[in-house]
N, C-alpha and C positions, 0 to 999 in steps of 0.2 A: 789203735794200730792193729792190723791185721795179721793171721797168722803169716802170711808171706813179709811182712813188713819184723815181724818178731824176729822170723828166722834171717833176713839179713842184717839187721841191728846183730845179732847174736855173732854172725860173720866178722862184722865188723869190730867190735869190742875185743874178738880173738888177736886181732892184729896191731900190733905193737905201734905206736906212734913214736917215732924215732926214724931219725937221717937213717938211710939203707948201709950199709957196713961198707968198706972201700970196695969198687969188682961190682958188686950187685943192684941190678937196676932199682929205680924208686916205684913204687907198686900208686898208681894211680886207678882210682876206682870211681866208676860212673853210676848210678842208682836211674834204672825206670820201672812204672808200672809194670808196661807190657811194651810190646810191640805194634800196638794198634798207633795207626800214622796219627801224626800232631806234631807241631813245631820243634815244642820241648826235645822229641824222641830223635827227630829230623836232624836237629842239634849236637842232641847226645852222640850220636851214631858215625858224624863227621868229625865231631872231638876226637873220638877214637879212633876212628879212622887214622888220622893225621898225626894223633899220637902213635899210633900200632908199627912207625917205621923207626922211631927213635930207638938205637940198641936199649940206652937207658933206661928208659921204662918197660914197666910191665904192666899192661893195660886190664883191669878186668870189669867187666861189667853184669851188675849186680842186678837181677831183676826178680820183682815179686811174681811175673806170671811171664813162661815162655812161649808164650803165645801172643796171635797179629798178622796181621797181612803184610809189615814189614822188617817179619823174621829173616827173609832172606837179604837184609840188607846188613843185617850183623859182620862186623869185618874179618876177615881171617886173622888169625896171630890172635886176638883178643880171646882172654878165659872169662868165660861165661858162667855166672853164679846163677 
């Protein structure tokens, strides 16, 4: 595993796995390399997307490198790791 792969494992391990408290959305989290176009990312980026209108969640997307040609497709509302 790489150091960007280290440091969100590390993110992840901080975060509690437990139902979200009553009131507070559920934290759903996406993992990609990068930004460079491919299926998977094409994917990724539409999950979010369609997640990112739900009050309920709270969408964040975890990425080892923020870079790519399809940086600019990243959705608004979503926090980017």
């Amino acid at each position: 595993m790489g150091l960007a792969g280290t440091a969100a494992a590390a993110k992840v391990a901080r975060m509690e796995a437990q139902p979200p408290a009553p009131g507070r959305p559920l934290v759903v989290m996406a993992f990609l390399h990068s930004f460079n176009p491919g299926g998977v990312e094409r994917v990724a980026l539409r999950l979010c997307r369609a997640w990112a209108v739900d009050p309920g969640l709270d969408i964040r997307l975890v990425m080892g490198r923020d870079e790519g040609v399809m940086r600019g497709e990243a959705p608004s509302g979503v926090v980017l790791h």
